[in-house]
N, C-alpha and C positions, 0 to 999 in steps of 0.2 A: 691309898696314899696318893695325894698329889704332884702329878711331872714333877713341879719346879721344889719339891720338896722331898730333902733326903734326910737317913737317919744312920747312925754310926752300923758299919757293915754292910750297906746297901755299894752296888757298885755302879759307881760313878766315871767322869770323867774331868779332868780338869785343863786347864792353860795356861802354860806358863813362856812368859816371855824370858827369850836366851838373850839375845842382844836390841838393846834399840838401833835404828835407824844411824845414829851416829858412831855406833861401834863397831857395824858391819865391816866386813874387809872390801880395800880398795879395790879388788879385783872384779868384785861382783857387776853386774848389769845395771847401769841408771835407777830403772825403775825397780830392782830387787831392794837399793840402797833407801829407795824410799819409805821403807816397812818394815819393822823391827820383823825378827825371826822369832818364831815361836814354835812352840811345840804343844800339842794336847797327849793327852795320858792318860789309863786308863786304871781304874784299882778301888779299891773296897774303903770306903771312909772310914775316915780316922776318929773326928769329931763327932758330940752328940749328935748335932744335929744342923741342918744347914738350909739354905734354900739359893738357887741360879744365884748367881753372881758375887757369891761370900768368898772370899780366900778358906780355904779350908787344906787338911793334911791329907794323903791317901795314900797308901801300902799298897805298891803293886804286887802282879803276881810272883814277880822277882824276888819281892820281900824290902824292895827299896820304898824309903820317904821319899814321897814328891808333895810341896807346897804350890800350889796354885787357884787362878779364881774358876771356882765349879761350873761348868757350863751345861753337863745333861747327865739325868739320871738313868739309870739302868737303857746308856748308850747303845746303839744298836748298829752293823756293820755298814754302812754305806760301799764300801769301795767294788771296784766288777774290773775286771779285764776288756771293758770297751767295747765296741760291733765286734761282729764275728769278719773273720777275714776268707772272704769267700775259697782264694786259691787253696787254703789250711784246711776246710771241713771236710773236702774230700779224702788227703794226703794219707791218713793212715792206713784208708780204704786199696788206695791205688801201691801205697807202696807192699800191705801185704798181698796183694793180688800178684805183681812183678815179682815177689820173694819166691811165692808159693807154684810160679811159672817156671820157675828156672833148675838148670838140673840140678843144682847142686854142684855142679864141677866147675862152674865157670868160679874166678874170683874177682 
């Protein structure tokens, strides 16, 4: 099957725009104000059949409808926790060593 080409049950992801740029709340940042808020989502299609950029349905795992325009199929996780934080890698190390040092009486 082709990427940009999905089929009813195949699990996708989709886009959907919550507010435009002019609905946004006054409170937000200049440049937040400038760019509608959206959201992507992630669930098992609804419709026959679809390719990038359709509006189409999809049933999350929730079991909730979401309408939005399809952006990728059988999506994959992008997201990570960032560099590693040098002072943290050792932390577990050093704190069970100081545990495993102590008598026990002190609190």
């Amino acid at each position: 099957m082709l990427a940009n080409l999905a089929k009813k049950g195949d699990w996708v992801q989709v886009q959907v725009t919550i507010l435009q740029p002019h609905e946004r709340a006054p409170q937000v940042p200049e440049d937040t104000k400038k760019v509608p808020l959206e959201m992507r989502v992630k669930g098992f299609l609804q419709d026959e059949a679809a390719e990038i950029g359709a509006m189409v349905t999809i049933k999350t795992m929730t079991g909730r409808l979401v309408t939005g325009k399809l952006v990728s199929v059988n999506p994959k996780y992008e997201h990570d926790f960032g560099e590693p934080v040098p002072e943290l890698i050792t932390i577990g190390m050093e704190l069970r060593e100081i545990l495993e040092s102590s008598d026990g009486d002190e609190k």
